[in-house]
Structure formats: structure tokens, C-alpha cells
N, CA and C atoms as a LAMMPS dump frame, in Angstrom:
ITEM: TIMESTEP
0
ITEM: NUMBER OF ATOMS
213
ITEM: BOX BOUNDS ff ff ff
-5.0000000000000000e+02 5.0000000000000000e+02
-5.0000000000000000e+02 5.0000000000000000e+02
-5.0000000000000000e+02 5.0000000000000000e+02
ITEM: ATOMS id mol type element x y z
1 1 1 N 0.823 -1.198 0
2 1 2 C 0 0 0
3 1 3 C 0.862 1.255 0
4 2 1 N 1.6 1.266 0.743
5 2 2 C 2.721 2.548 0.966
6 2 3 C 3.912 2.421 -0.509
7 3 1 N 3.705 2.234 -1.582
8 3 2 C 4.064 1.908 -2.647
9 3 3 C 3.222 2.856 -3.422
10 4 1 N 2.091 2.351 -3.72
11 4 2 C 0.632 3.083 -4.112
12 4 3 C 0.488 4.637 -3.257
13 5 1 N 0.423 4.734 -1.958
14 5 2 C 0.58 6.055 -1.77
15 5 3 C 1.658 6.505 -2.052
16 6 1 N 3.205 6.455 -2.13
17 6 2 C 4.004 7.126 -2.924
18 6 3 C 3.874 7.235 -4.206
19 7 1 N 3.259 6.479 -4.994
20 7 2 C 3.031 6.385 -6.772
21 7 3 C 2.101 7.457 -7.178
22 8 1 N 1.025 7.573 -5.755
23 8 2 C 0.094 8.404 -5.752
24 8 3 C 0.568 9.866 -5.612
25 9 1 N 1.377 10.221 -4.573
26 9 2 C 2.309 11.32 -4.141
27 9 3 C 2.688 11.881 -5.744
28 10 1 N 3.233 10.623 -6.154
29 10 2 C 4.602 11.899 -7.331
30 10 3 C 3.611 12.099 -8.392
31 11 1 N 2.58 10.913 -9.097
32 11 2 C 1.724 11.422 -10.216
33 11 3 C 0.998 13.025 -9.878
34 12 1 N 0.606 13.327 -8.218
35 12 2 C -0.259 14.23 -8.18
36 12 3 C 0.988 15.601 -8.356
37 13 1 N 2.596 15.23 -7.772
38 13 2 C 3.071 16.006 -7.594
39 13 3 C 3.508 16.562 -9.096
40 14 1 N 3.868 15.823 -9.905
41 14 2 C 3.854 15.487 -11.524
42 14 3 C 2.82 16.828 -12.149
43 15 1 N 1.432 16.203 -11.754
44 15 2 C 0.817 17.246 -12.568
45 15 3 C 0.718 18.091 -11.931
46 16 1 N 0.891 18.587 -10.508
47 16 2 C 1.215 20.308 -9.512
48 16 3 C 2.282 20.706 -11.048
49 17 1 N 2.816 19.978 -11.086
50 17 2 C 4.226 20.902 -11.682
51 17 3 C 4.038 21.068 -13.611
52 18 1 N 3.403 20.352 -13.445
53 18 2 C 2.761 20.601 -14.837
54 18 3 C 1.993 21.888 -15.169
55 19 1 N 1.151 21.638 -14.772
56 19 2 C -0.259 22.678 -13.978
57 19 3 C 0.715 23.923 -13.503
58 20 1 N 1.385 24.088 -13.172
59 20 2 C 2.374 25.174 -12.207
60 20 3 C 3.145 25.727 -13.643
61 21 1 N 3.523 24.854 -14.173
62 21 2 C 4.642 25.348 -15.426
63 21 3 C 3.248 26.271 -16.864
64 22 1 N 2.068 25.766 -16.663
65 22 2 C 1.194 25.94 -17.623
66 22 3 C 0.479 27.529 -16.947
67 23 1 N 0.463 27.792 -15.8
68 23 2 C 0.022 28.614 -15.101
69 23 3 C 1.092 29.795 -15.765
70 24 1 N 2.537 29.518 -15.011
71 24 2 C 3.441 30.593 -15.043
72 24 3 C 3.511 31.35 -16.916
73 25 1 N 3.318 30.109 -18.219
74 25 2 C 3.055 30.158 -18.925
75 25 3 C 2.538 31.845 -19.529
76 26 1 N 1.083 31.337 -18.883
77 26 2 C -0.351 31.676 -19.212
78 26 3 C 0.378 33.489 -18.386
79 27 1 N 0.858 33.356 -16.931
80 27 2 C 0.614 34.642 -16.524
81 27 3 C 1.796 35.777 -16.892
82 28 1 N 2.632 35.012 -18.101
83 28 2 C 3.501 35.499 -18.403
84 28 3 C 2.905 36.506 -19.756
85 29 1 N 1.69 35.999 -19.598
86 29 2 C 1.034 37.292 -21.211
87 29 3 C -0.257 38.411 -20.474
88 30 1 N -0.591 37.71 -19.338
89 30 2 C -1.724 38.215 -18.503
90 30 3 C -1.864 38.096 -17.437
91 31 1 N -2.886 38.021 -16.79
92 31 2 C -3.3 38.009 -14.907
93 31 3 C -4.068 36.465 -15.309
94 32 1 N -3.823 35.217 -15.057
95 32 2 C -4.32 34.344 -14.619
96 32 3 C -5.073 33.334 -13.083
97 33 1 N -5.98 32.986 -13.818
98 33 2 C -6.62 32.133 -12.281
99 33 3 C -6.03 31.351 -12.172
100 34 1 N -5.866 30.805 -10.958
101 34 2 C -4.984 29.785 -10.683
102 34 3 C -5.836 28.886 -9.561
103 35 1 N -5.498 27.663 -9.919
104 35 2 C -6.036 26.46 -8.868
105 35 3 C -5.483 26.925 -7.254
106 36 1 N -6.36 27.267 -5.856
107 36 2 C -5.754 27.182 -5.093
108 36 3 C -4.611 25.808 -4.698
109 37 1 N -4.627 24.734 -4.56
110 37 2 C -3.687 23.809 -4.601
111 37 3 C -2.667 23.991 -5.76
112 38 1 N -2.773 24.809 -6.704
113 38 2 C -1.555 24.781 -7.844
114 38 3 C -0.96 25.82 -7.324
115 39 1 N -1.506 27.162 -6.997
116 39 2 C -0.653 28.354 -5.799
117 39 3 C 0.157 27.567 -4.88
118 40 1 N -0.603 26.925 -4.059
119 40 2 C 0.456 26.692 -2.675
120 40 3 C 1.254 25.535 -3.271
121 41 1 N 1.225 24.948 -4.577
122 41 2 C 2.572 24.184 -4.945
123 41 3 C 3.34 24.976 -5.361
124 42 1 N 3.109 26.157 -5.965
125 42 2 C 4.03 27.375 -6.197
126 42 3 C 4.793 28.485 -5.702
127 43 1 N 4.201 28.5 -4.447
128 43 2 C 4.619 29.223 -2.968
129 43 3 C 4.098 30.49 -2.879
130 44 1 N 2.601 30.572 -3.296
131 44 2 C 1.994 32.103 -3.185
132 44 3 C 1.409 32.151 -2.281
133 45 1 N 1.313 30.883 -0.673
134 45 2 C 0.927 30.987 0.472
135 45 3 C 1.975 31.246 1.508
136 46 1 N 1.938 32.69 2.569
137 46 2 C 2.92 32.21 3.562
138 46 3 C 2.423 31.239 4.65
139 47 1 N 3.603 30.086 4.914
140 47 2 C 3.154 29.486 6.04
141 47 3 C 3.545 30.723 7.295
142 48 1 N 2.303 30.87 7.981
143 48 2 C 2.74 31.139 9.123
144 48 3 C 2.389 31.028 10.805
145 49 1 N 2.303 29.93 10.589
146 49 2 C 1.953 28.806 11.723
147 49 3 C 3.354 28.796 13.067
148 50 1 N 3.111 28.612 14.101
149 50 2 C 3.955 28.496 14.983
150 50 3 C 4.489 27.151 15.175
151 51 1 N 5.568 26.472 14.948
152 51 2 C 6.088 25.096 14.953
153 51 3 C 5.553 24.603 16.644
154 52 1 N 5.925 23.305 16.557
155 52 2 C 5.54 22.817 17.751
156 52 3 C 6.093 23.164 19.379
157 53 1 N 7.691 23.256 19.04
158 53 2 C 8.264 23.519 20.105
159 53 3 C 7.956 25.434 20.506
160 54 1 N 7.591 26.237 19.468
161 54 2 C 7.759 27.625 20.175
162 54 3 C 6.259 27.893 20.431
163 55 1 N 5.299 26.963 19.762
164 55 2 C 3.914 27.154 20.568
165 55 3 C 3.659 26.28 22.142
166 56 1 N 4.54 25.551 22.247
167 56 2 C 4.716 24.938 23.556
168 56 3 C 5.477 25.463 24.569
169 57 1 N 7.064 26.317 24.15
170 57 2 C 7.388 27.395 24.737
171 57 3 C 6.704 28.582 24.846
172 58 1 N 5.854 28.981 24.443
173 58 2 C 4.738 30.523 24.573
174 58 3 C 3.969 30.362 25.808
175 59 1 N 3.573 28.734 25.761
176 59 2 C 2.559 28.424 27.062
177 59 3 C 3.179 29.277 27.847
178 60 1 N 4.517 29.295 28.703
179 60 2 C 5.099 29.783 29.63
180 60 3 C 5.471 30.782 29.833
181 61 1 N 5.364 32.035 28.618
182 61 2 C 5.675 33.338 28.636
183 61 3 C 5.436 34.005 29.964
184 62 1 N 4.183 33.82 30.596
185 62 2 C 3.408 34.611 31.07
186 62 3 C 4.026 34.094 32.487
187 63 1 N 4.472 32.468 32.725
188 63 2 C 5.016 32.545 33.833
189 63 3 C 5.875 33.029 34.026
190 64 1 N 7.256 32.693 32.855
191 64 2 C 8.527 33.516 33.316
192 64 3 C 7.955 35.17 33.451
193 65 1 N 7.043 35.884 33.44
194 65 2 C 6.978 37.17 33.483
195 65 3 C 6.355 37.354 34.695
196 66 1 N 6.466 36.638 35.265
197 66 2 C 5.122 36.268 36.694
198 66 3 C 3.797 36.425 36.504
199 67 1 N 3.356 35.867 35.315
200 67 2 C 1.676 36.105 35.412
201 67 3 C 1.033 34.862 35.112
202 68 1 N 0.175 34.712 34.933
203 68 2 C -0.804 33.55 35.288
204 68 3 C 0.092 32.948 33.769
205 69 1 N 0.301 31.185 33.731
206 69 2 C 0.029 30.163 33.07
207 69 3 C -1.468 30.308 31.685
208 70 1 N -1.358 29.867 30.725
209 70 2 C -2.57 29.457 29.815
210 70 3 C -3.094 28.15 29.811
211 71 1 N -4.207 28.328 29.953
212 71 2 C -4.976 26.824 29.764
213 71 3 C -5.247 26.863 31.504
């Protein structure tokens, strides 16, 4: 099975980049729509999510400052 989901992985990743190369194409004569999933294979989303360890270090801000804990 984990064969099939990697086979699955690169065909979809295959046509992102297809789709991505046909996009840049297209917006190279005009303003094109673009598939949201063909953007964020292209990097027109910022991630900006807090990783695991500095949203688990934040819990404690408030103690090292002496104020109440979260949660």
C-alpha cells in the first residue's frame, strides 16, 4: 500500500508541476486564475503557523513574566 501512496504522491506532484509550469506560462502574457492547490505548490501561500516547540514554549511566557500560566 505505501508503494501506491508514494506512486500516488509523485503522479499528483507530476501534474502540480505541470499545472504550475502551464500557469506561469499563461501569466507570463496576462493576470491568470490559478487552482488554489496549484498556488500553494508554487509558494503564493505564507506558512505562518507556529512550529511545535515555540507554541509549547509561549505556554510559559506569562510565567517567566510572573503572570498567570494558559490553559
Amino acid at each position: 500500500m505505501d508503494g501506491k501512496k508514494n506512486n500516488d504522491e509523485a503522479v499528483k506532484d507530476e501534474d502540480l508541476l505541470a499545472e504550475a509550469a502551464a500557469v506561469a506560462a499563461a501569466a507570463a502574457a496576462a493576470p491568470a486564475v490559478v487552482d488554489p492547490d496549484v498556488a500553494d505548490y508554487m509558494g503564493a501561500f505564507e506558512e505562518t503557523a507556529l512550529d511545535v516547540e515555540t507554541a509549547l514554549d509561549s505556554m510559559f511566557d506569562d510565567e517567566e513574566a510572573g503572570g498567570a500560566a494558559h490553559g
